[in-house]
C-alpha positions in Angstrom: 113.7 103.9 128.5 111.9 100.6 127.9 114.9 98.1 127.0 113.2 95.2 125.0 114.0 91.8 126.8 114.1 89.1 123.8 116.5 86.7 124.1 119.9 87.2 122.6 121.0 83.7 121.9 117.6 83.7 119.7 117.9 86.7 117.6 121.4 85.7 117.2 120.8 82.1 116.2 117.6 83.1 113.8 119.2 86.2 112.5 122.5 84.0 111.4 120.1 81.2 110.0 118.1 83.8 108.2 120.7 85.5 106.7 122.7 82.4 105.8 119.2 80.8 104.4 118.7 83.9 101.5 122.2 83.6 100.8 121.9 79.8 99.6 118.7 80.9 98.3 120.5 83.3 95.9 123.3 80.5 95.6 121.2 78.1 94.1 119.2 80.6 92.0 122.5 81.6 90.5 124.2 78.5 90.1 120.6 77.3 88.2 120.8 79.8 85.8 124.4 80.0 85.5 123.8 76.4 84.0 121.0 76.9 82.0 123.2 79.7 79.9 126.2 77.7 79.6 124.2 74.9 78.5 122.4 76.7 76.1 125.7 78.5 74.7 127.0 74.9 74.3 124.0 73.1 72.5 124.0 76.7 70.8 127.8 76.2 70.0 127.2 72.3 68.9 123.9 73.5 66.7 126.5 75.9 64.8 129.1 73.5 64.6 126.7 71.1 63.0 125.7 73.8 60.5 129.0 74.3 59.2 129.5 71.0 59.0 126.2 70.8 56.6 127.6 73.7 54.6 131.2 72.1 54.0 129.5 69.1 53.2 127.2 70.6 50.4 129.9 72.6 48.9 132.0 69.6 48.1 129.2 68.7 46.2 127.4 65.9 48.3 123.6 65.8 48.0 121.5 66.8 50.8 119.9 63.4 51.5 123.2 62.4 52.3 124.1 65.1 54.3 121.1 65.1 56.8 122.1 61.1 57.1 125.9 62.1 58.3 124.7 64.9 60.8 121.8 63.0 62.3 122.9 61.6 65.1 121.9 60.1 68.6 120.9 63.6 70.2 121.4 65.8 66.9 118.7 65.7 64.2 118.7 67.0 60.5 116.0 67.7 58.0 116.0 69.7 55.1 113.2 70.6 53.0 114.1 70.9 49.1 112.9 73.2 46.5 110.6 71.2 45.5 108.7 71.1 48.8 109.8 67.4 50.0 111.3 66.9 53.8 114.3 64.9 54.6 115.1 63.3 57.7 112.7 63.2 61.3 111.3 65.9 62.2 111.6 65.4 65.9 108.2 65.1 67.9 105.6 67.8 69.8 106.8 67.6 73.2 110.1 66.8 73.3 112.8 69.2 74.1 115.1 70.3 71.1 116.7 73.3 70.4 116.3 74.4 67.4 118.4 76.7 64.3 117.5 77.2 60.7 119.4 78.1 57.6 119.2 78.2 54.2 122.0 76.8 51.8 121.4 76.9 48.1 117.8 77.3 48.3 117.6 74.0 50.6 116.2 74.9 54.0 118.0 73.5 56.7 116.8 72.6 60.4 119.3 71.4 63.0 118.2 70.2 66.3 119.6 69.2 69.9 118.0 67.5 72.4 118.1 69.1 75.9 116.3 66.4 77.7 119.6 65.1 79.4 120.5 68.9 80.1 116.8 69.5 81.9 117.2 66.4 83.9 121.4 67.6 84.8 119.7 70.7 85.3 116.9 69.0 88.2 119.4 67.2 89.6 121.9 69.5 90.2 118.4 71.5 92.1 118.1 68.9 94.2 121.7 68.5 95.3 121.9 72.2 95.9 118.7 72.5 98.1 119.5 69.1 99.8 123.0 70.3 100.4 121.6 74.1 101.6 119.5 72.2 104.2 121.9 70.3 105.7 124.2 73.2 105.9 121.8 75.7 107.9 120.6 72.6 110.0 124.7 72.1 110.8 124.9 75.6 111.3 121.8 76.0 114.0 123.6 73.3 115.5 126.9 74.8 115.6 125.2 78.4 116.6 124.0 76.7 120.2 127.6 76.0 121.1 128.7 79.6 119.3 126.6 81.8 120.8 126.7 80.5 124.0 130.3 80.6 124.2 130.5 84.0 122.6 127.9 85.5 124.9 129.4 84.3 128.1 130.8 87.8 128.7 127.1 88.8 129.4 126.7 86.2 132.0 129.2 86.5 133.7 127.2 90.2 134.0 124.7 88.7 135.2 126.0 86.7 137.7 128.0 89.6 139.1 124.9 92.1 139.0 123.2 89.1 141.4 126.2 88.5 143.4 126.1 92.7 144.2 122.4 92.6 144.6 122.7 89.9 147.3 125.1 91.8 149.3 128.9 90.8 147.8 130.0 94.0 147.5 133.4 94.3 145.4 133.4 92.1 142.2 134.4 93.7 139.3 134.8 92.8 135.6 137.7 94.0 135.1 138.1 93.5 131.1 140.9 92.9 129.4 140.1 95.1 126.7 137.7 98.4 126.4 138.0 98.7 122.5 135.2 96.2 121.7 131.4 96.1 122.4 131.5 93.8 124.9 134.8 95.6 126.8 133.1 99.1 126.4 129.8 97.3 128.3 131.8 96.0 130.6 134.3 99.0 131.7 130.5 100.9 131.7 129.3 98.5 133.8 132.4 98.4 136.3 132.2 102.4 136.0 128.7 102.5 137.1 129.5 100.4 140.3 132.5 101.8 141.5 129.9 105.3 141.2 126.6 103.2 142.8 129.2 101.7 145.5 130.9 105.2 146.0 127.6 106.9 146.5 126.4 104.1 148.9 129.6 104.8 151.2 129.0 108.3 151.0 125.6 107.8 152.0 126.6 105.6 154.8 128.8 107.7 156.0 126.9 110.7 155.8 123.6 109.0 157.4 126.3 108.4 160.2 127.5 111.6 160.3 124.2 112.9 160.8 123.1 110.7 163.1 126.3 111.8 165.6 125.4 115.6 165.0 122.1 115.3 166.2 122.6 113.0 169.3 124.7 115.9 170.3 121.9 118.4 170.9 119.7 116.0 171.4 121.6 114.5 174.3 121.7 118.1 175.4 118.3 118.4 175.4 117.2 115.4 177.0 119.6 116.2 179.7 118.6 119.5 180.3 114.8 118.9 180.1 115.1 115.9 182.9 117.1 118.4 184.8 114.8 121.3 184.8 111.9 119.2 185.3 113.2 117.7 188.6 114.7 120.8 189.3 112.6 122.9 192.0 110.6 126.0 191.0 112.2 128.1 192.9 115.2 127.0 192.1 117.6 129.7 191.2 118.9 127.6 188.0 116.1 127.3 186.3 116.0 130.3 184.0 120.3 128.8 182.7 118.7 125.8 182.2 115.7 127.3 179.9 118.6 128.8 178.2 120.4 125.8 177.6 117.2 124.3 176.4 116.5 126.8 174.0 119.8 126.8 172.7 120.2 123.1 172.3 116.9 122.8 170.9 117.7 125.3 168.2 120.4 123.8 167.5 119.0 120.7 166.4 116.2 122.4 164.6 118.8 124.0 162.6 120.8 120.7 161.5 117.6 119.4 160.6 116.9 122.0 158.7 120.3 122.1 156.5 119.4 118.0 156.5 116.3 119.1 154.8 117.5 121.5 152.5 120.6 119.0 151.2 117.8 116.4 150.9 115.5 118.8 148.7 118.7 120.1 146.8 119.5 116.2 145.7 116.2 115.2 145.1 115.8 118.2 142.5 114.4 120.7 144.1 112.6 123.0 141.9 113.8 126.6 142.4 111.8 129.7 142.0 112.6 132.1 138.8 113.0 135.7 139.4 114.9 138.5 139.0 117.1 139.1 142.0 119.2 142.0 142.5 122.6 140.8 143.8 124.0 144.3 145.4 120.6 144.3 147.2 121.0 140.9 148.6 124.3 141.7 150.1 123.2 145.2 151.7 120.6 143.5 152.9 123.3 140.8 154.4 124.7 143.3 155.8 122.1 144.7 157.5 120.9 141.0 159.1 124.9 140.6 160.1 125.2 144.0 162.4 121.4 143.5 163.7 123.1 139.7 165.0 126.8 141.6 165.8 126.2 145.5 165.8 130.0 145.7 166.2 131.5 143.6 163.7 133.2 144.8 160.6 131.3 144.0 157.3 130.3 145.8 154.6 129.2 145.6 150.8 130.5 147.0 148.0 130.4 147.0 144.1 127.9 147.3 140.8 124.1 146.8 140.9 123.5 143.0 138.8 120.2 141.1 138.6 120.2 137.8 138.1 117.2 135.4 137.5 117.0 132.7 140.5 115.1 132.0 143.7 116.3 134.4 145.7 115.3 133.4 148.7 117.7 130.5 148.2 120.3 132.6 146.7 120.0 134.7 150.0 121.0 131.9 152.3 124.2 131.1 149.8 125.0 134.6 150.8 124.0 134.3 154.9 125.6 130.8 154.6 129.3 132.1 152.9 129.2 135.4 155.6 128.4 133.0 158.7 131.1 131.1 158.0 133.5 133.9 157.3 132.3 135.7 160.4 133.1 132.4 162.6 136.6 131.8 160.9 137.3 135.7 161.2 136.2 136.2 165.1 134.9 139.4 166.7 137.7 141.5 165.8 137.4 140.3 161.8 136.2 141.6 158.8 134.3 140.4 156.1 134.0 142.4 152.7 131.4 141.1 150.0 131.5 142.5 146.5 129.5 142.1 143.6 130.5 142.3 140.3 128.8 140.7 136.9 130.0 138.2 137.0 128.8 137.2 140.7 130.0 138.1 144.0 132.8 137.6 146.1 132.8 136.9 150.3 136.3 137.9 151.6 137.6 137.6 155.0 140.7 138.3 157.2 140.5 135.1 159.1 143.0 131.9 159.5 142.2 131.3 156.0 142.0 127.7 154.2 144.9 125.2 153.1 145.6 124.5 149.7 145.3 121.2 150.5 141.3 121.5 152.3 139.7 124.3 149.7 137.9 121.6 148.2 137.4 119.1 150.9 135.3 122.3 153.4 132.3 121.5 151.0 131.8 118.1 151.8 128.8 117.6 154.3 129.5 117.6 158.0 133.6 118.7 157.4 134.9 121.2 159.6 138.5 122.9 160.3 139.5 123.1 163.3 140.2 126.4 163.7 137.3 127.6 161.9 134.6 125.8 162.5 134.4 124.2 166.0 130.9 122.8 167.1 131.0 125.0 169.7 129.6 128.0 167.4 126.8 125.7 166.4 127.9 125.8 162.9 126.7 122.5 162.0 129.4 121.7 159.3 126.3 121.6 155.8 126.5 125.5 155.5 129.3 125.3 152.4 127.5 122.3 151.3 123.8 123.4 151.0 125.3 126.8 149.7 126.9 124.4 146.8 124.2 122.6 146.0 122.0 125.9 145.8 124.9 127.4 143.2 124.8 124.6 141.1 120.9 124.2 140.8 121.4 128.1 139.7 123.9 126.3 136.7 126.8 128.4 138.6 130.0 127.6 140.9 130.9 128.3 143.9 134.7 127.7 144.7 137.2 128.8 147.2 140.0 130.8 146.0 143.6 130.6 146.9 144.6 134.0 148.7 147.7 135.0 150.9 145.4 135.7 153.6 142.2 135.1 154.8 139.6 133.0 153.0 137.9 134.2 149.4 135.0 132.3 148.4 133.6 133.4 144.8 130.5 132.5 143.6 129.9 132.7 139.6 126.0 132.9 138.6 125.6 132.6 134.4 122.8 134.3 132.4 123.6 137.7 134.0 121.0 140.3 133.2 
């Protein structure tokens, strides 16, 4: 999205001048011809007057030399041309503006004319005013817009200074507006929305940079001690085979948190999984088969319909490995776990401690473990639920865990079953 950058006080202030400039525009357009019609409807109206004047006059009997003389006036003019082809009274002038109306009474042919000099010059001048007066108004209105628009777009700065306050470190500041029903309160409440997220996801970040960072000193630690101890440790020393051990172990141990580090960083950059069809009761018989080649004497076993789904199935695999781990840890040596699949999914059920109501959600978050079931002494290194999660969702699915008298029941729902 490429946001265009023009100022706002600009558009505002031209696009208010602009509009308020065509309306005066079609002000003073109306108002001229409004007046030019009303003036010519009242010449018109004095031009008929006049006529029926010159009519009442002739049918009282007075002759129509003496008729154009009363009519004729200072800006009304009278002639007349008799039968017998002769003109009475001034016929005005080429070039001067009359209005003019003819009629003939008793075979006399009448011509009455106004003068609309004094209207056309009324007519300029009231031009004049009107475009003077439309100037001065859209020059008193870009005036008035500077102090306007700055005042009305203050809300946006006071944005801006916050977004720079945050960006140099001032973590905190809010908005807060006092309304959300507007443009500028539905911006804002965005705005303070999109922080508290940004500032959320930085904490959770933080924390989860720290997190890490205490996981892996562990085994680390463990390494660097045993290393310095086997290496000044002499070679016939009766040790030294424990302390390979321990060095394997610890080592593996941190190659396996960096490797669920790995996989949540892949999973929220985006990862891009692989699409094919993946048979789900295989992938659990062949769960179950990895489980008793680790523990040949623990209790698990698969059951239900044959479903395909379309995923990466690799991935989909270590959801599976992931959920029966952790059920195997909760559950013990002496524990089952039952998996069954079913269209909709497939369900990991165990006879273990179980989880709280109160931590079903919270055993997802990254590096959370409960106490009883998940102790760092197993190795487990608290991502398994997570990175299974994240896999689930990138599938467009859920994985949740379900409230059950006893024992803990994951479920794990896949759409687009085939």
């Amino acid at each position: 999205m490429n946001l265009r950058t023009v100022s706002l006080r600009r558009r505002v202030a031209v696009s208010v001048l602009l509009v308020l400039f065509l309306v005066l525009v079609a002000l003073v357009i109306a108002v001229d011809r409004t007046f030019a019609t009303q003036s010519s409807r009242d010449v018109d109206g004095v031009l008929r007057d006049t006529e029926t004047r010159a009519i009442t006059a002739l049918v009282r009997g007075t002759p129509p030399r003496d008729v154009v003389r009363q009519l004729s006036k200072r800006n009304i003019r009278v002639t007349v041309e008799l039968p017998t082809g002769s003109v009475i009274g001034e016929v005005p002038e080429d070039g001067q503006q009359y209005q003019r109306k003819n009629r003939t009474i008793n075979g006399n042919k009448f011509s009455f004319y106004a003068d609309t000099e004094a209207i056309s010059q009324a007519q300029l001048r009231l031009r004049k005013l009107l475009v003077l007066l439309g100037l001065g108004a859209i020059a008193l209105t870009g005036l008035m817009m500077i102090l306007v628009v700055r005042r009305a777009l203050a809300p946006l700065d006071a944005m801006t200074s916050l977004a720079q306050a945050i960006a140099a470190g001032h973590r905190g500041g809010r908005l807060n507006p006092s309304r959300t029903d507007t443009e500028l309160g539905r911006t804002a409440a965005a705005f303070d929305g999109m922080l508290d997220s940004l500032e959320g996801s930085e904490q959770r970040t933080r924390r989860f940079v720290a997190d890490a960072a205490h996981e892996l000193r562990t085994p680390i630690t463990g390494v660097q001690a045993v290393a310095e101890a086997l290496v000044s440790a002499p070679v016939d020393s009766p040790d030294r085979d424990q302390m390979s051990f321990l060095l394997v172990r610890e080592a593996r141990r941190a190659g396996r948190l960096v490797d669920d580090l790995l996989a949540l960083a892949q999973l929220d950059a985006g990862y891009e999984m692989q699409r094919e069809t993946v048979d789900l009761l295989g992938l659990a018989q062949a769960e179950v088969a990895r489980t008793r080649y680790v523990a040949p004497d623990f209790d698990i076993t698969a059951e239900g319909v044959p479903v395909t789904v379309v995923g990466d199935g690799q991935r989909l695999a270590q959801v599976l490995a992931n959920l029966v781990d952790n059920a195997r840890q909760a559950s013990g040596p002496q524990g089952t776990v039952r998996i069954r699949v079913d269209p909709a999914g497939f369900t990991v059920t165990d006879n273990g401690p179980g989880v709280p109501d109160g931590e079903r959600e919270r055993i997802f978050d990254r590096l959370v473990r409960l106490d009883d079931a998940r102790d760092r002494r197993s190795g487990g290194s608290g991502l398994g639920l997570a990175i299974a999660r994240g896999v689930v969702r990138a599938h467009s699915g859920e994985l949740t865990c379900e409230p059950s008298a006893a024992g803990a029941v994951f479920r794990v729902v896949l759409p687009r079953i085939g």
